[in-house]
Biotite code that builds the C-alpha atoms (Angstrom):
import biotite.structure as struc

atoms = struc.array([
    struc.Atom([30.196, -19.990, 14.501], chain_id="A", res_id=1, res_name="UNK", atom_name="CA", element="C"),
    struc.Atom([27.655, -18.199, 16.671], chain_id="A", res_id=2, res_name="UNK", atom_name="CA", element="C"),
    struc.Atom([23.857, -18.407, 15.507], chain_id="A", res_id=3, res_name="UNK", atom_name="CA", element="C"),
    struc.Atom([22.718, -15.146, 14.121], chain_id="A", res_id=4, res_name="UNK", atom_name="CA", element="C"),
    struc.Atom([19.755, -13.126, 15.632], chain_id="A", res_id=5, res_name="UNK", atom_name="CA", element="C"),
    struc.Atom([18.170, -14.101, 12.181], chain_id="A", res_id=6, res_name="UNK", atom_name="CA", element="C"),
    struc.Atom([18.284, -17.456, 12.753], chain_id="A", res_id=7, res_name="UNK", atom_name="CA", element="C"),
    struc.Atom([17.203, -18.124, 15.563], chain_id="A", res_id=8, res_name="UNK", atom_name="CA", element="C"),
    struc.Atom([14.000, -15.816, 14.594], chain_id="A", res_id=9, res_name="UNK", atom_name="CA", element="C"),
    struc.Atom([13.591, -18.134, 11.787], chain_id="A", res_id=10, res_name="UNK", atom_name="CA", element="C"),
    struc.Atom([13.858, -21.155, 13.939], chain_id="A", res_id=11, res_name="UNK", atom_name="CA", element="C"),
    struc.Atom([11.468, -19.792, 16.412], chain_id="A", res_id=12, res_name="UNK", atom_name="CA", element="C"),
    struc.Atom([8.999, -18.653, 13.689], chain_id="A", res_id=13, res_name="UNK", atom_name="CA", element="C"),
    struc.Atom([8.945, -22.419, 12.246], chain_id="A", res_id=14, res_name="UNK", atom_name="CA", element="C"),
    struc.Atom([8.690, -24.343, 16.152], chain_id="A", res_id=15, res_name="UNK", atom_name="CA", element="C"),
    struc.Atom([5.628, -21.429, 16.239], chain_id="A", res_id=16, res_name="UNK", atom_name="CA", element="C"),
    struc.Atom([4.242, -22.526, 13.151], chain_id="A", res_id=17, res_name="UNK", atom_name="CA", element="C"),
    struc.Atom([3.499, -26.031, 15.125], chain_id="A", res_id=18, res_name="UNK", atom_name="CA", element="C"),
    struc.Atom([3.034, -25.155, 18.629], chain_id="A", res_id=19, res_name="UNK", atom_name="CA", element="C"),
    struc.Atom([2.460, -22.636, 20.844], chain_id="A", res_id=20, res_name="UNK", atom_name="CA", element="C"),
    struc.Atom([4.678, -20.274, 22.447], chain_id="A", res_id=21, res_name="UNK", atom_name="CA", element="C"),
    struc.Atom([4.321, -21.730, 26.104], chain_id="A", res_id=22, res_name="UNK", atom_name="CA", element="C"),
    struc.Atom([5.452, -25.579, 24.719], chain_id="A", res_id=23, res_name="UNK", atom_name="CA", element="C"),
    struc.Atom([8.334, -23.411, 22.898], chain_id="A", res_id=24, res_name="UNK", atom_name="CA", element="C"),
    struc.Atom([9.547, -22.386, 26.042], chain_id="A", res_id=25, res_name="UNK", atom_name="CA", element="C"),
    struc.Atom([8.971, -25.810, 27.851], chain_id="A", res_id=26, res_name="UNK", atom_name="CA", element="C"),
    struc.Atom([11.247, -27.361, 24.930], chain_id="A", res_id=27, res_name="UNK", atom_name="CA", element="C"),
    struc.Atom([13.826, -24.682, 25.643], chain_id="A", res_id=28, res_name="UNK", atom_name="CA", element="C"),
    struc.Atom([13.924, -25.349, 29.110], chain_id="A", res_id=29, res_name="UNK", atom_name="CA", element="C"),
    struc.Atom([14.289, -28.855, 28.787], chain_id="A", res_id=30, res_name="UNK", atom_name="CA", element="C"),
    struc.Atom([17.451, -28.477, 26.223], chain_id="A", res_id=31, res_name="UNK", atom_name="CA", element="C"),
    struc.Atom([18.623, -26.158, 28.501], chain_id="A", res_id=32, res_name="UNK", atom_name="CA", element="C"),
    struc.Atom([18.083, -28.678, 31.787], chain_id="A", res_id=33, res_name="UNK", atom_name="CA", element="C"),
    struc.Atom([19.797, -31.599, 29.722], chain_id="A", res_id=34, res_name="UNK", atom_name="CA", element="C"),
    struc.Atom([22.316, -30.013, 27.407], chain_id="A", res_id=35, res_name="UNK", atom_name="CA", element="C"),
    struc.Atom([22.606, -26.600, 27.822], chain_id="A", res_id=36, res_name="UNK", atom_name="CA", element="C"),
    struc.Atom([23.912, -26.726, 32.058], chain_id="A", res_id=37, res_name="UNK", atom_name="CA", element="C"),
    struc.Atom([26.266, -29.459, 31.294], chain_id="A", res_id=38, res_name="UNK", atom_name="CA", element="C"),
    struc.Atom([28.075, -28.236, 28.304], chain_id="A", res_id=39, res_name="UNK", atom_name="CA", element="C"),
    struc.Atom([31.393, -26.002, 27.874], chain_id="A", res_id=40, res_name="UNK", atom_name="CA", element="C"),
    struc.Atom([29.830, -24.839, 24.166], chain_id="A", res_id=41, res_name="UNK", atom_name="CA", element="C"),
    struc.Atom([29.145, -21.331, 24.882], chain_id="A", res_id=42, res_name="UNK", atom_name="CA", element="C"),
    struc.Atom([27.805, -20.940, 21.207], chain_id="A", res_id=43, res_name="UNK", atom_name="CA", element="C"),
    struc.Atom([25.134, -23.343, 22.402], chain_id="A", res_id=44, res_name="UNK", atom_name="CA", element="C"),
    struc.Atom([24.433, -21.253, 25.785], chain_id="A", res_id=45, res_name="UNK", atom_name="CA", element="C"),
    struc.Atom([24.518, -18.521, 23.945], chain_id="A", res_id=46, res_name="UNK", atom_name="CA", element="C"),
    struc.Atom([22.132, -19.688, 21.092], chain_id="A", res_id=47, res_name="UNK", atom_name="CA", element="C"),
    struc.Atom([19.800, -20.911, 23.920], chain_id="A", res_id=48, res_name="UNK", atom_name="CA", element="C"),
    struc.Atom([19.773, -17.644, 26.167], chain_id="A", res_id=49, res_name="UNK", atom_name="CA", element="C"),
    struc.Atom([19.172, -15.899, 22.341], chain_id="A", res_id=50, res_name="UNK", atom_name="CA", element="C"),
    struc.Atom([15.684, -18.186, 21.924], chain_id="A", res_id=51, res_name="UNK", atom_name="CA", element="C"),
    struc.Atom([14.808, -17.242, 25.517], chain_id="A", res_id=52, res_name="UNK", atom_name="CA", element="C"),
    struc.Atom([14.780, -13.619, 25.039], chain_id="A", res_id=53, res_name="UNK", atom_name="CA", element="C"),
    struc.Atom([13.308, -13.495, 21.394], chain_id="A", res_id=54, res_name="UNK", atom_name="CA", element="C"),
    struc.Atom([10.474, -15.241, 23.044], chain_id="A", res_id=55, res_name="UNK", atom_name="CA", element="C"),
    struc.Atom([9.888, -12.693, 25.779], chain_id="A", res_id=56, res_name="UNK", atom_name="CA", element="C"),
    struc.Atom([10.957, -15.370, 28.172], chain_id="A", res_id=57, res_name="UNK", atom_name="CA", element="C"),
    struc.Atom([12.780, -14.206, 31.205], chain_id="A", res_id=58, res_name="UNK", atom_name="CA", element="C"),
    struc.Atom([16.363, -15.682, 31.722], chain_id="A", res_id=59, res_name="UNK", atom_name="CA", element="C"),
    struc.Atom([17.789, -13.525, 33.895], chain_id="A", res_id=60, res_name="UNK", atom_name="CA", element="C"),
    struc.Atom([16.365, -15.944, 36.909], chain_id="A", res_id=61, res_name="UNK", atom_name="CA", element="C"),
    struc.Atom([17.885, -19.288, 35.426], chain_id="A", res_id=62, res_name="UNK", atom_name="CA", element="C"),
    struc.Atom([21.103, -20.355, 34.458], chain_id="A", res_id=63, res_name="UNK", atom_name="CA", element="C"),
    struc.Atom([21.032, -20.503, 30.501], chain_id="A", res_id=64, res_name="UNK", atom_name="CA", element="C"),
])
């Protein structure tokens, strides 16, 4: 099952509740750069590429 639009708000409301927006995106990138490139789960890609944008991230210029 895919994540939901809602969710992943949610989840990125709670990681904000802790730290900030820039460290968000650093631990993004780093699931991405360890997990995300390597694996055929396009719910995952998907779900990652979702966090990305809901953060005003761009991910157009990397592979998520």
């Amino acid at each position: 099952m895919v994540t939901t639009k809602e969710e992943s708000t949610q989840l990125i409301i709670i990681m904000l509740r802790y730290i900030s927006r820039k460290r968000t995106i650093e631990i993004l990138k780093d699931m991405n750069d360890e997990v995300g490139r390597f694996t055929d789960n396009k719910s995952l890609k998907n779900s990652l590429a979702m966090a990305y944008r809901l953060l005003g991230a761009e991910d157009g210029k990397r592979k998520i």
